[in-house]
PyMOL Python script that loads the backbone (N, CA, C, O; Angstrom):
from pymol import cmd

cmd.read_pdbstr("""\
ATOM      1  N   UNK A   1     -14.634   3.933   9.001  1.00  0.00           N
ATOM      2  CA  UNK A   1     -13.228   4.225   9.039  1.00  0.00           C
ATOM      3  C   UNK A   1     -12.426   3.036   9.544  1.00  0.00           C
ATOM      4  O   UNK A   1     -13.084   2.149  10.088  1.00  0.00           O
ATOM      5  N   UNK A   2     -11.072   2.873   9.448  1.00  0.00           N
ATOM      6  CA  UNK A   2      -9.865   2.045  10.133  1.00  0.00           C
ATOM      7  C   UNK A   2      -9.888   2.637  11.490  1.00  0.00           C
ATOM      8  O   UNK A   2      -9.767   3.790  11.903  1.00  0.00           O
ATOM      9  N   UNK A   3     -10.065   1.588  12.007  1.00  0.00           N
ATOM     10  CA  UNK A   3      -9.423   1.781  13.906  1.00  0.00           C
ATOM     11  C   UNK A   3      -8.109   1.692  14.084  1.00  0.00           C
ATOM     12  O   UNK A   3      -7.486   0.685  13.751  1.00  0.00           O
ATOM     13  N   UNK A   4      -7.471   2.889  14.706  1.00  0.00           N
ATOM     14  CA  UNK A   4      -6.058   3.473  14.570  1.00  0.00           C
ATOM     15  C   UNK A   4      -5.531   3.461  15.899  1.00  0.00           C
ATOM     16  O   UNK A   4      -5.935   2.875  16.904  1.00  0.00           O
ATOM     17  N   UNK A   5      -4.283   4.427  15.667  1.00  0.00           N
ATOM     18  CA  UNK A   5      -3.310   4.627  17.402  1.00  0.00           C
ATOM     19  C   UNK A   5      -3.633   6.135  17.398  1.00  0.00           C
ATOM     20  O   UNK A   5      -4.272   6.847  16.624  1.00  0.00           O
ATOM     21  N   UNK A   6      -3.083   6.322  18.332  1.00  0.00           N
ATOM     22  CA  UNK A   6      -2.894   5.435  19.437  1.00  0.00           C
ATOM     23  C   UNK A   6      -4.890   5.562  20.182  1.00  0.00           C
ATOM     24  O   UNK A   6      -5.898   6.226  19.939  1.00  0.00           O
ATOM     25  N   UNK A   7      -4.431   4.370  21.213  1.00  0.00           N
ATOM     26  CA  UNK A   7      -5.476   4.417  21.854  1.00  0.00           C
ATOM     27  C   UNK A   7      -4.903   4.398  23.672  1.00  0.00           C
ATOM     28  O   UNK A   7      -4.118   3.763  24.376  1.00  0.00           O
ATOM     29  N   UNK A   8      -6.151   5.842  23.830  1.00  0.00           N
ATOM     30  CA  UNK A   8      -5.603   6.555  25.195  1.00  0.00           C
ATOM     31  C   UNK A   8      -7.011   6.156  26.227  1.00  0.00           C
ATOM     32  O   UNK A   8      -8.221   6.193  26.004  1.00  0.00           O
ATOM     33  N   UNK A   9      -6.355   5.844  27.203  1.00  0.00           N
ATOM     34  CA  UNK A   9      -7.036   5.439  28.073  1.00  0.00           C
ATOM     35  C   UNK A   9      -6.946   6.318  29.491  1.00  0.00           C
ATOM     36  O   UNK A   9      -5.977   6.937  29.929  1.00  0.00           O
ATOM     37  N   UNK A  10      -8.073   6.188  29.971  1.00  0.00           N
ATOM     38  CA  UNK A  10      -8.256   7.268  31.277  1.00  0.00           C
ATOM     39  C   UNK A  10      -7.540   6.573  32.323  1.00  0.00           C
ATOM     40  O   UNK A  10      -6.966   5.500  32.137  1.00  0.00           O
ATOM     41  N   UNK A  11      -7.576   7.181  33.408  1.00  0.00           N
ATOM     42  CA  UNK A  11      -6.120   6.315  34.400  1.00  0.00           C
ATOM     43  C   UNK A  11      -7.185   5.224  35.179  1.00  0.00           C
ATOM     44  O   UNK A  11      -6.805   4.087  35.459  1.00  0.00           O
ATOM     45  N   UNK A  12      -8.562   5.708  35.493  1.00  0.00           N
ATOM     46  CA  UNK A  12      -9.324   4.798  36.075  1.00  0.00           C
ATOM     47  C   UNK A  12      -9.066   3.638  35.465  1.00  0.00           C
ATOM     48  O   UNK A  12      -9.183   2.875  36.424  1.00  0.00           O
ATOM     49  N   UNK A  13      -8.762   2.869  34.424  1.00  0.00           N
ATOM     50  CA  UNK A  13      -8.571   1.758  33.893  1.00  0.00           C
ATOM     51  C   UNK A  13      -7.327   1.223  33.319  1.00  0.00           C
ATOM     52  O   UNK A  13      -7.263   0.448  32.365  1.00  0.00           O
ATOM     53  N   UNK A  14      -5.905   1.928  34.291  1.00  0.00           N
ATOM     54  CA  UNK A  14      -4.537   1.534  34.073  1.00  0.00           C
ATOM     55  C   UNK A  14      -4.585  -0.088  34.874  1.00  0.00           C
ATOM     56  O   UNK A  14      -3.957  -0.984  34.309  1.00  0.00           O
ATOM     57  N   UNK A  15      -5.177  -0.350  35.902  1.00  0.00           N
ATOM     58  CA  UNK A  15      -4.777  -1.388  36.456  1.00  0.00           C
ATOM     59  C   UNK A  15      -5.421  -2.583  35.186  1.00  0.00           C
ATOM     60  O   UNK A  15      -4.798  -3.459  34.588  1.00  0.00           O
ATOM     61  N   UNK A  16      -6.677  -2.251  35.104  1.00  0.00           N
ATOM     62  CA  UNK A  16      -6.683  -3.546  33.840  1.00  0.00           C
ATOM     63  C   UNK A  16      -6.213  -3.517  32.655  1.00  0.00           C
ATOM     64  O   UNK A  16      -6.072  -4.570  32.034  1.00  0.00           O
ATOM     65  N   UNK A  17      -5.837  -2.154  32.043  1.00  0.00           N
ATOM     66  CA  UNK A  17      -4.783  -2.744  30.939  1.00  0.00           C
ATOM     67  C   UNK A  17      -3.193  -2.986  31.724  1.00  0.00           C
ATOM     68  O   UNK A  17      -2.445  -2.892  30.751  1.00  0.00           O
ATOM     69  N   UNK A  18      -2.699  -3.128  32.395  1.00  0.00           N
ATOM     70  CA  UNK A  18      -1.451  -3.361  33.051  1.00  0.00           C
ATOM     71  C   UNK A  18      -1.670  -5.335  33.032  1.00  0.00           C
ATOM     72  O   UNK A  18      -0.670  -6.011  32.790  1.00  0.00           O
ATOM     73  N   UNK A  19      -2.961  -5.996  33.293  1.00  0.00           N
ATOM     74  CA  UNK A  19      -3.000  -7.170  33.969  1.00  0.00           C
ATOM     75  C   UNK A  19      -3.048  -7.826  32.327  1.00  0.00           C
ATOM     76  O   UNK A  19      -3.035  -9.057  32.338  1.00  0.00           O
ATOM     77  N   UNK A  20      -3.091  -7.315  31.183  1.00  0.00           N
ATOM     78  CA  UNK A  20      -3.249  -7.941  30.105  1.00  0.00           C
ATOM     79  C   UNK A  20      -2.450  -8.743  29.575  1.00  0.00           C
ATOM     80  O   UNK A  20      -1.315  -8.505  29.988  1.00  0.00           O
ATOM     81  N   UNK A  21      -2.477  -9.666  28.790  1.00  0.00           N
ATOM     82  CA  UNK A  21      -1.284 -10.906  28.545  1.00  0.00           C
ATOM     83  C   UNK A  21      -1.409 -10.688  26.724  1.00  0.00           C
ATOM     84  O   UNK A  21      -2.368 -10.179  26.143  1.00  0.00           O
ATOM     85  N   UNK A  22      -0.236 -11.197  26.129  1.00  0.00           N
ATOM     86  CA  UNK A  22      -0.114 -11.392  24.959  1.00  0.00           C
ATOM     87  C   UNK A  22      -0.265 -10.333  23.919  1.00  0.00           C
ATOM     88  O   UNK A  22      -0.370  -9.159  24.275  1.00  0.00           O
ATOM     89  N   UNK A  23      -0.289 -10.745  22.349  1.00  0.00           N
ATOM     90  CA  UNK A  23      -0.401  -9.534  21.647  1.00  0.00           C
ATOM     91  C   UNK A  23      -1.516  -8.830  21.133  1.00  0.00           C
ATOM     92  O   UNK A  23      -1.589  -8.144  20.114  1.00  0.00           O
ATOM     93  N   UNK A  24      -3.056  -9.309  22.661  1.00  0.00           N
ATOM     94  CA  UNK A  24      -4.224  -8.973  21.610  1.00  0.00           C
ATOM     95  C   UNK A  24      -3.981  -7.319  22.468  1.00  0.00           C
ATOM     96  O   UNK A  24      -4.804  -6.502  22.054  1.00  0.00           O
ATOM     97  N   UNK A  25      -3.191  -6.848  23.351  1.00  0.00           N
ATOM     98  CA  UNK A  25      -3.087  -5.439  23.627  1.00  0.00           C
ATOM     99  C   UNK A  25      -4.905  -5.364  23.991  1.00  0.00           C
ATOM    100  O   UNK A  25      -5.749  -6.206  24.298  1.00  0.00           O
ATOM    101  N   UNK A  26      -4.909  -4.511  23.857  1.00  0.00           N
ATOM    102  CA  UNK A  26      -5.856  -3.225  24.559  1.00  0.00           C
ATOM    103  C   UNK A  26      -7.319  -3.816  24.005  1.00  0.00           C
ATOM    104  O   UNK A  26      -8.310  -3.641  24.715  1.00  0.00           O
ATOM    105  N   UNK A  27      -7.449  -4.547  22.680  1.00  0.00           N
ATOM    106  CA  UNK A  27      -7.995  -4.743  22.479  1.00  0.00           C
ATOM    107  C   UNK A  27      -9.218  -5.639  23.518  1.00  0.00           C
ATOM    108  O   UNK A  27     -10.420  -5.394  23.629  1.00  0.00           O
ATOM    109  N   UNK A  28      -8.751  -6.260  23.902  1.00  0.00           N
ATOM    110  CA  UNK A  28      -9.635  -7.504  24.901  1.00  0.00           C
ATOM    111  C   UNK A  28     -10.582  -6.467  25.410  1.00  0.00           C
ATOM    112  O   UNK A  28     -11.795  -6.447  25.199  1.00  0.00           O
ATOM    113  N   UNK A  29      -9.795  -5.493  26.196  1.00  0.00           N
ATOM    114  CA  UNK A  29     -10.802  -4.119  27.278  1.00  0.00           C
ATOM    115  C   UNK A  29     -11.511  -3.405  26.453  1.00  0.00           C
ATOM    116  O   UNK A  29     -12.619  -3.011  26.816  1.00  0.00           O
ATOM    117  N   UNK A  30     -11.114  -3.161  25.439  1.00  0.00           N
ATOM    118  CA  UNK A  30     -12.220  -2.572  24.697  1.00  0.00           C
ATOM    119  C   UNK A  30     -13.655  -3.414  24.277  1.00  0.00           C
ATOM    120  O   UNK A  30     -14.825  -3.030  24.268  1.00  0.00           O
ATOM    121  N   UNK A  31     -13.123  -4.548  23.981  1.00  0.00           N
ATOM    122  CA  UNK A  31     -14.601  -5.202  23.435  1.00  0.00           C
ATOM    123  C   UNK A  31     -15.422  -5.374  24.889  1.00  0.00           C
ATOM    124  O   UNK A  31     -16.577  -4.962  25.002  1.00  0.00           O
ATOM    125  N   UNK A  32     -14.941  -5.812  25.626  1.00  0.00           N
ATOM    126  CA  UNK A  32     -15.338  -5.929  27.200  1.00  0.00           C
ATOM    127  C   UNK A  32     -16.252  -4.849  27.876  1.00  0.00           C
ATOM    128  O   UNK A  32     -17.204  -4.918  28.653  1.00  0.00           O
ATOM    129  N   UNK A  33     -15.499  -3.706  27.198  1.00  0.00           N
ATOM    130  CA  UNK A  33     -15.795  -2.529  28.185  1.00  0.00           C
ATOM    131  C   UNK A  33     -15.756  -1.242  27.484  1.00  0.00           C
ATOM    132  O   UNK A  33     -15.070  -0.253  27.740  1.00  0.00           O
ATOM    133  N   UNK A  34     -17.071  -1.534  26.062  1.00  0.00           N
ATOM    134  CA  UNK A  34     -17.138  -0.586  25.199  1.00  0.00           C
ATOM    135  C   UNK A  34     -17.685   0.639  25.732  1.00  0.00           C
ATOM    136  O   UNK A  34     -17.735   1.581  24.940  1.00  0.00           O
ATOM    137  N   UNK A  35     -18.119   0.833  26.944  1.00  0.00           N
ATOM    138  CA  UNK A  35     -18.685   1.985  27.484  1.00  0.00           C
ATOM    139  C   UNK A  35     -17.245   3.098  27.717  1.00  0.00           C
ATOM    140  O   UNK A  35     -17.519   4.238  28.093  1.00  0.00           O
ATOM    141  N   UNK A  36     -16.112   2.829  27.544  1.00  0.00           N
ATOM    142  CA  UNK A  36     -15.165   3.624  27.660  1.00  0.00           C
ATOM    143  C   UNK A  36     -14.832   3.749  26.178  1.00  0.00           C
ATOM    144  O   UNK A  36     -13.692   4.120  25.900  1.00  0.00           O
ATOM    145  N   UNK A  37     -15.360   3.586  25.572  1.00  0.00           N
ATOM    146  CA  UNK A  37     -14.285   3.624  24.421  1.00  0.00           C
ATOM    147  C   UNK A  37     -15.409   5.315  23.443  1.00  0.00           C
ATOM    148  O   UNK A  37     -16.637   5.396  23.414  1.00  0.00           O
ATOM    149  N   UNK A  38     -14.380   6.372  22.805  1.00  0.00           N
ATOM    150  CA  UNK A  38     -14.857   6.756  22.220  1.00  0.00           C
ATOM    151  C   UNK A  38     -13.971   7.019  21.138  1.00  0.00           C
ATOM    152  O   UNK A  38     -12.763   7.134  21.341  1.00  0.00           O
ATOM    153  N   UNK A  39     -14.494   7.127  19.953  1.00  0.00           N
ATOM    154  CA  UNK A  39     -13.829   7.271  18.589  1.00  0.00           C
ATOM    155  C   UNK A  39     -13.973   8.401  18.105  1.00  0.00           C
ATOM    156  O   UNK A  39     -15.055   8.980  18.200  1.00  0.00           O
ATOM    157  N   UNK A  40     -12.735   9.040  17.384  1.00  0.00           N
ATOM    158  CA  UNK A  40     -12.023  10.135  17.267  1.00  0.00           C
ATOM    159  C   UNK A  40     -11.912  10.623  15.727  1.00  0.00           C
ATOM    160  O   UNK A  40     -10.945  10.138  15.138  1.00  0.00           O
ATOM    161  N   UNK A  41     -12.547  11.301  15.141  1.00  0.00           N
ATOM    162  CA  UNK A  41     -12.395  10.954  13.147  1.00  0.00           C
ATOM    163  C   UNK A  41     -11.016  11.995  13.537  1.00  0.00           C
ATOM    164  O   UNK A  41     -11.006  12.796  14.472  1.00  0.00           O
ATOM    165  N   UNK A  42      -9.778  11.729  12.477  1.00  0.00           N
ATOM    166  CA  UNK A  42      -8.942  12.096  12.228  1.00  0.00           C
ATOM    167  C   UNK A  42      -8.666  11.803  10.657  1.00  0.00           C
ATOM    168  O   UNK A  42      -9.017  10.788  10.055  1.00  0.00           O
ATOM    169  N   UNK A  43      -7.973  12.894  10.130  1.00  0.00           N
ATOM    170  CA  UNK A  43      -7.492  12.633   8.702  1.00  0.00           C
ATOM    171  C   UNK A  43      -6.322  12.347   8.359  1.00  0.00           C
ATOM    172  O   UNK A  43      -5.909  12.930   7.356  1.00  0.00           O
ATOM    173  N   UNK A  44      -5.456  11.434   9.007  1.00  0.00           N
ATOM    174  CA  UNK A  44      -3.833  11.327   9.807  1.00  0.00           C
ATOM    175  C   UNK A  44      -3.646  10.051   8.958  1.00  0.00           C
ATOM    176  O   UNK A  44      -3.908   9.237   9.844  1.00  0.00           O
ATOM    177  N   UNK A  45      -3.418   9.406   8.028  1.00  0.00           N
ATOM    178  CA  UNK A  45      -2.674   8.158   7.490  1.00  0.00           C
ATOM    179  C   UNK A  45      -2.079   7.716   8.853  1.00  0.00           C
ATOM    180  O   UNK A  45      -2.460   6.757   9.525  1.00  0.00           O
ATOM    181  N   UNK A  46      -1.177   8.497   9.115  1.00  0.00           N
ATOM    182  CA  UNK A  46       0.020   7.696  10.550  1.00  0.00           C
ATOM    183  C   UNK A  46      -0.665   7.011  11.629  1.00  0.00           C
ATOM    184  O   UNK A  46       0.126   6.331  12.283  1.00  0.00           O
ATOM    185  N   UNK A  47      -1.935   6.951  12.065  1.00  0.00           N
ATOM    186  CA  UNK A  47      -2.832   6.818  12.777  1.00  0.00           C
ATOM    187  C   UNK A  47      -2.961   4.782  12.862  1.00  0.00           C
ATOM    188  O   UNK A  47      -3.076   4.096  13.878  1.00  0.00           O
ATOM    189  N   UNK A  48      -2.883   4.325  11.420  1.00  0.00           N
ATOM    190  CA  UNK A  48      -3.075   3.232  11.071  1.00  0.00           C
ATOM    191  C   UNK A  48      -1.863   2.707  11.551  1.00  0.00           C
ATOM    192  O   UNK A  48      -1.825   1.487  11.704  1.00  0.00           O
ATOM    193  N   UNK A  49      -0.664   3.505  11.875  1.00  0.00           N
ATOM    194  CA  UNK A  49       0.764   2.235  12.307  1.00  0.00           C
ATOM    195  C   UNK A  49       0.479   2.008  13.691  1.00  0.00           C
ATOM    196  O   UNK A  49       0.101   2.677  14.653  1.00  0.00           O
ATOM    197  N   UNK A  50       0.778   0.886  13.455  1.00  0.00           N
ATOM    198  CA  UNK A  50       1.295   0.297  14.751  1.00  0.00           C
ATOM    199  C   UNK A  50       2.656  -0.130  15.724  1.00  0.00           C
ATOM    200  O   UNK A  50       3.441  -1.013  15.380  1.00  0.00           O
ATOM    201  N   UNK A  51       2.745   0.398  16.579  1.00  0.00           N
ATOM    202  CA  UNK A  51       4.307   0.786  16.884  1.00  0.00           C
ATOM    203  C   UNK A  51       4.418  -0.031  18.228  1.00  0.00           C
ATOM    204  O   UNK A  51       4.373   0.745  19.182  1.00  0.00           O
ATOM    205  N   UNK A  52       4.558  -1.433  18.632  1.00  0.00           N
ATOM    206  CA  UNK A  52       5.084  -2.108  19.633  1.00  0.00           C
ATOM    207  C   UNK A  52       6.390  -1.984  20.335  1.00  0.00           C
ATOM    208  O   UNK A  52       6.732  -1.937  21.517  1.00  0.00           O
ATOM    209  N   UNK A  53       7.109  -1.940  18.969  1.00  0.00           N
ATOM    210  CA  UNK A  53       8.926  -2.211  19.358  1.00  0.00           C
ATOM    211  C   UNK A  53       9.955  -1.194  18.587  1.00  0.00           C
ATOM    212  O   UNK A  53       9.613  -0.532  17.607  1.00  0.00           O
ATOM    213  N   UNK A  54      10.805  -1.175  18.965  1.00  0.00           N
ATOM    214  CA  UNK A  54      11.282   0.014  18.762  1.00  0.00           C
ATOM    215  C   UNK A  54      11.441   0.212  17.000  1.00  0.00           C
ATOM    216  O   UNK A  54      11.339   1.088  16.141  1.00  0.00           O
ATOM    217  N   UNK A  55      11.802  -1.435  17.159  1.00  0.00           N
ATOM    218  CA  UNK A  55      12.328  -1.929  15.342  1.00  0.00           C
ATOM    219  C   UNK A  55      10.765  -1.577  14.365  1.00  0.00           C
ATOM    220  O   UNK A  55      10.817  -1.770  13.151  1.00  0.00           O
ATOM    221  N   UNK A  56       9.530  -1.102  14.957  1.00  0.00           N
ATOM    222  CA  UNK A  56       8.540  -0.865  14.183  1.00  0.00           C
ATOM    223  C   UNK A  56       8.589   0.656  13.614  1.00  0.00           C
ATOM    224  O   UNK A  56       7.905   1.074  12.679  1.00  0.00           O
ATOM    225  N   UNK A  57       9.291   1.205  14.172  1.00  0.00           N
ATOM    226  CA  UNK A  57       9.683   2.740  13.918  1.00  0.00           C
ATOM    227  C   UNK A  57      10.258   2.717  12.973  1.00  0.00           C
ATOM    228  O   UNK A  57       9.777   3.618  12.286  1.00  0.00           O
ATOM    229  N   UNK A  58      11.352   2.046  12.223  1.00  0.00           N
ATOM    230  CA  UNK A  58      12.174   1.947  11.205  1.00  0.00           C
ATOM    231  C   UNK A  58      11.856   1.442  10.144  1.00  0.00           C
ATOM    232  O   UNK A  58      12.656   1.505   9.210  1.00  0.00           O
ATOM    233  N   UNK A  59      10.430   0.711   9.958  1.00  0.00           N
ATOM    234  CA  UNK A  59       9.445   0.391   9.146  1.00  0.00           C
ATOM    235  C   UNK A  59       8.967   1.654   7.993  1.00  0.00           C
ATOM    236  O   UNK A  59       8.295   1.388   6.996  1.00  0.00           O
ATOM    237  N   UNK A  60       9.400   2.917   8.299  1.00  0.00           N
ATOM    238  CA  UNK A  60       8.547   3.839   7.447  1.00  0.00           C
ATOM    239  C   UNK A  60       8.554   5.014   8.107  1.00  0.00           C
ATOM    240  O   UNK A  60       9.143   5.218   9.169  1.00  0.00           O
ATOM    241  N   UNK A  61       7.910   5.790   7.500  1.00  0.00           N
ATOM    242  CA  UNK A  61       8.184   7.298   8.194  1.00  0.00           C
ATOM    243  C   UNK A  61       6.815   7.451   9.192  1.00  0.00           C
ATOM    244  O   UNK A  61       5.687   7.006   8.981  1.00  0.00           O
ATOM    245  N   UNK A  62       7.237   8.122  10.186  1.00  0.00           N
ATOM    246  CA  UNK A  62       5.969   8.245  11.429  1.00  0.00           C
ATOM    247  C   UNK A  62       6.084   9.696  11.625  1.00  0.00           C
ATOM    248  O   UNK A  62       7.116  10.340  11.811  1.00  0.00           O
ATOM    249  N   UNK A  63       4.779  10.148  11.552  1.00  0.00           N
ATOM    250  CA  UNK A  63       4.501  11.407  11.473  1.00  0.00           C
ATOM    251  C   UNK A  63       3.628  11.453  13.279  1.00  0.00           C
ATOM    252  O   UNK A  63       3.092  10.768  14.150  1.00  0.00           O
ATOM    253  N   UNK A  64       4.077  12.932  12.850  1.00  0.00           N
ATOM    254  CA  UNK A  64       3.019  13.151  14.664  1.00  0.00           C
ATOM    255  C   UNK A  64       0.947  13.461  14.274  1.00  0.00           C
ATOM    256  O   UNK A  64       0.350  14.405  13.757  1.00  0.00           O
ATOM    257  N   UNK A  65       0.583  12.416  14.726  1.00  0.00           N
ATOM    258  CA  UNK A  65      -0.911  12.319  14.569  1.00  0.00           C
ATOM    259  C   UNK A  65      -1.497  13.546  14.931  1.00  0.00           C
ATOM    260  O   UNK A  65      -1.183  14.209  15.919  1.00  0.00           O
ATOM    261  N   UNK A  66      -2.640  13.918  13.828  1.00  0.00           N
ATOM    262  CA  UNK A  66      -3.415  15.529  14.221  1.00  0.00           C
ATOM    263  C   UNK A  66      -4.158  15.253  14.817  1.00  0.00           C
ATOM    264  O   UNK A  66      -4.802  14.210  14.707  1.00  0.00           O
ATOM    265  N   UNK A  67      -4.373  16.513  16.032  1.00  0.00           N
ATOM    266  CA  UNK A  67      -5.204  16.432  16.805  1.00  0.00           C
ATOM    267  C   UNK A  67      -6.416  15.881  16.649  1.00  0.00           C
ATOM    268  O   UNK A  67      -6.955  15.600  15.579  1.00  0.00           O
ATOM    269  N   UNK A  68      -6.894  15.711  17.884  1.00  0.00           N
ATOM    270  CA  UNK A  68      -8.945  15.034  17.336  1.00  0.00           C
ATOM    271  C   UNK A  68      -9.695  15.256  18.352  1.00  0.00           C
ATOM    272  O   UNK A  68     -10.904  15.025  18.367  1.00  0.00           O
ATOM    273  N   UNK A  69      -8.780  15.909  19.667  1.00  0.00           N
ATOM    274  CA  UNK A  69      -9.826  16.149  20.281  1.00  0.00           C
ATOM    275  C   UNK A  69     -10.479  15.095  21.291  1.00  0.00           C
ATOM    276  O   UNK A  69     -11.224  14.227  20.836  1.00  0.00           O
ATOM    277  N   UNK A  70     -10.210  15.161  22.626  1.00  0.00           N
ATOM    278  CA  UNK A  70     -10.442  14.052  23.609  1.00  0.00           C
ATOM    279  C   UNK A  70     -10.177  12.940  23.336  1.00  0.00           C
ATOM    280  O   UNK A  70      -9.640  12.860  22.231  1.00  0.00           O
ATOM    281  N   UNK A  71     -10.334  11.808  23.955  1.00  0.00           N
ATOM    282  CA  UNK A  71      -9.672  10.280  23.889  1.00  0.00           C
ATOM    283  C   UNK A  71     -10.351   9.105  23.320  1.00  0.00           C
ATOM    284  O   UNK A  71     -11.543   8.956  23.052  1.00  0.00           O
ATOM    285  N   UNK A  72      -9.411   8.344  23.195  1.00  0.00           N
ATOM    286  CA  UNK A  72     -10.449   7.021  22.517  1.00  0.00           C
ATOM    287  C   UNK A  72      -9.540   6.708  21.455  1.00  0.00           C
ATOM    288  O   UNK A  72      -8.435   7.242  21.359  1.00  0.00           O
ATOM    289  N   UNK A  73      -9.957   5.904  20.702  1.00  0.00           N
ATOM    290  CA  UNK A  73      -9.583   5.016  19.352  1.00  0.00           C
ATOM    291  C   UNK A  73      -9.675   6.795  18.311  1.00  0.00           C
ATOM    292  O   UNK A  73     -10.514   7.688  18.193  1.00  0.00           O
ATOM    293  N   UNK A  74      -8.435   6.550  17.829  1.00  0.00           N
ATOM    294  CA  UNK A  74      -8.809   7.188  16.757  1.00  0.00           C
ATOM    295  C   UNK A  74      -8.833   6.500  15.433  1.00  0.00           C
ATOM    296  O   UNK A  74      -8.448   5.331  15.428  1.00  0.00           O
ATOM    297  N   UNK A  75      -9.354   7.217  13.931  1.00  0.00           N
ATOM    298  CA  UNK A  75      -9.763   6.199  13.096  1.00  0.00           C
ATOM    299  C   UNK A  75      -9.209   7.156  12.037  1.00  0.00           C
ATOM    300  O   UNK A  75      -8.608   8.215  12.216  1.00  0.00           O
ATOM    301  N   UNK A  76      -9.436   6.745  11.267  1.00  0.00           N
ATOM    302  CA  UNK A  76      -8.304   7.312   9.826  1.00  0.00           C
ATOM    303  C   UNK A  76      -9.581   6.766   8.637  1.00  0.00           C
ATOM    304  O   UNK A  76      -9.651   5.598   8.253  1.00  0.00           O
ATOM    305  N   UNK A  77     -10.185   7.473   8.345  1.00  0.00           N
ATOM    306  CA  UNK A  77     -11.283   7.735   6.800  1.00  0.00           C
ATOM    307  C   UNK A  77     -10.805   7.704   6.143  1.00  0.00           C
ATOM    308  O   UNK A  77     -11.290   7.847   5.020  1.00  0.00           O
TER     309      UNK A  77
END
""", "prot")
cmd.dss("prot")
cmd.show_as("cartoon", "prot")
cmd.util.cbc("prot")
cmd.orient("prot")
């Protein structure tokens, strides 16, 4: 599958995504610290946007992502 949004993180690990720099986002902690990461199958197209700034919203229509059930990367099949 595509690795999607959002990606939710447990609070035990707010301080190191808070210390992160630039636009690789969340990503860095994940490759780092794949023992947190779990993946989510969803059948959601919307899953694949990526939404930084506000002006990314106006890009297209954004739907509210279907459930999947606990946290992690979700992925879009």
């Amino acid at each position: 599958g595509i690795k999607g949004f959002p990606t939710i993180v447990k609070s035990e690990v707010f301080d190191e995504v808070l210390k992160l720099k630039g636009d690789i986002g969340i990503r860095k902690l994940i490759r780092e610290r794949p023992d947190l990461v779990q993946f989510v199958k969803v059948n959601d197209p919307s899953v694949i946007k990526d939404i930084d700034e506000p002006v990314d919203m106006k890009q297209g229509p954004l739907k509210r992502a279907s459930p999947g059930g606990g946290g992690g990367i979700r992925t879009h099949e």
